[in-house]
C-alpha positions as CSV (number, residue, x, y, z in Angstrom):
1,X,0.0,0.0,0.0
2,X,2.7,2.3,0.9
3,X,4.2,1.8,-2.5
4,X,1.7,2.6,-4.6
5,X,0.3,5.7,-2.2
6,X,-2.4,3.9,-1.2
7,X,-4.8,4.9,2.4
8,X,-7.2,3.3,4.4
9,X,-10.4,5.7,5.1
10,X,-10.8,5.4,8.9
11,X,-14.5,6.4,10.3
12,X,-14.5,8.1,13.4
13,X,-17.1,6.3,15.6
14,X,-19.5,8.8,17.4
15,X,-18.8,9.7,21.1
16,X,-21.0,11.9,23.2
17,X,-19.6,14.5,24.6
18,X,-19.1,14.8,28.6
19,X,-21.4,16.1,30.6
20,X,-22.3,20.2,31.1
21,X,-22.1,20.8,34.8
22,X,-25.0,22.9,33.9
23,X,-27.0,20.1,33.1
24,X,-26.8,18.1,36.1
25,X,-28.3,20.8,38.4
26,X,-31.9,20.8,39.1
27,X,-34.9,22.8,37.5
28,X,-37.8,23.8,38.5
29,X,-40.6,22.3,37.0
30,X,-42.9,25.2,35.7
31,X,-45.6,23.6,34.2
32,X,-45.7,20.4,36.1
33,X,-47.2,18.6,33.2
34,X,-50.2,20.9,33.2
35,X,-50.1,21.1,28.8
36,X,-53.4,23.4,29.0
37,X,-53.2,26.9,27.9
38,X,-56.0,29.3,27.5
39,X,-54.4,32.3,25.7
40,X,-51.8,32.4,22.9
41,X,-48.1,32.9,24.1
42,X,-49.0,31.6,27.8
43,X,-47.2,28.2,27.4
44,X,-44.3,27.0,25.0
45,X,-42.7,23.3,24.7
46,X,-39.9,23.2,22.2
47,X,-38.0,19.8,21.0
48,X,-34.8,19.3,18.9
49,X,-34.4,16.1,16.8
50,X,-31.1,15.2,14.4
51,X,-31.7,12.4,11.3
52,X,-28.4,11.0,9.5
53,X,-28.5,12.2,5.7
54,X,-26.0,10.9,3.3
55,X,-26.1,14.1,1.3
56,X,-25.8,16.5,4.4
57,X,-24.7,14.0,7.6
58,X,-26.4,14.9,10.4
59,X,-29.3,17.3,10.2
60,X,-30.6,19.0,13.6
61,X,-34.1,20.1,13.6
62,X,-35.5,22.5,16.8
63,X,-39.0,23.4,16.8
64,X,-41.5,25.5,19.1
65,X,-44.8,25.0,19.8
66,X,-47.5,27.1,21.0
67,X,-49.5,25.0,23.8
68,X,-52.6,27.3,23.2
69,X,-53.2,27.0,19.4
70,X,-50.7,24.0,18.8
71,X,-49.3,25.9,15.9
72,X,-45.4,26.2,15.1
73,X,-44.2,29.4,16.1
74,X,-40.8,28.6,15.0
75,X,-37.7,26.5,13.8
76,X,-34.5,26.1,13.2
77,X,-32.6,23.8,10.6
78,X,-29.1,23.5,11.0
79,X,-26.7,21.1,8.4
């Protein structure tokens, strides 16, 4: 292989990261699983999701729901 300038491709396996010190401290629960709203704006639940593309690699989607009207107020798509 060295003769004729040849490499192997090596794949990194995927590690988490360590742990945020920020993230092991407690929060208060606000809502206490109360998901009822009766006015728009009152209550907002967000999520964030990632999917493998082969065209891209990972794809992170964040979105933000209104409890009230269960419309999206917003997103964010990052490659």
């Amino acid at each position: 292989m060295s003769e004729n300038q040849i490499k192997s491709i090596r794949v990194k396996k995927f590690r988490p990261t360590k742990k945020n010190k920020l993230a092991d401290q407690k929060r208060d629960n606000i809502l206490n699983r109360d998901f009822s709203a009766t006015h728009k704006n009152e209550k907002w639940v967000s999520d964030i999701t990632y999917v493998w593309t082969t065209n891209d690699g990972w794809c992170y989607l964040a979105t933000v729901l209104d409890l009230c009207t269960k419309k999206l107020v917003g997103h964010l798509d990052v490659k």
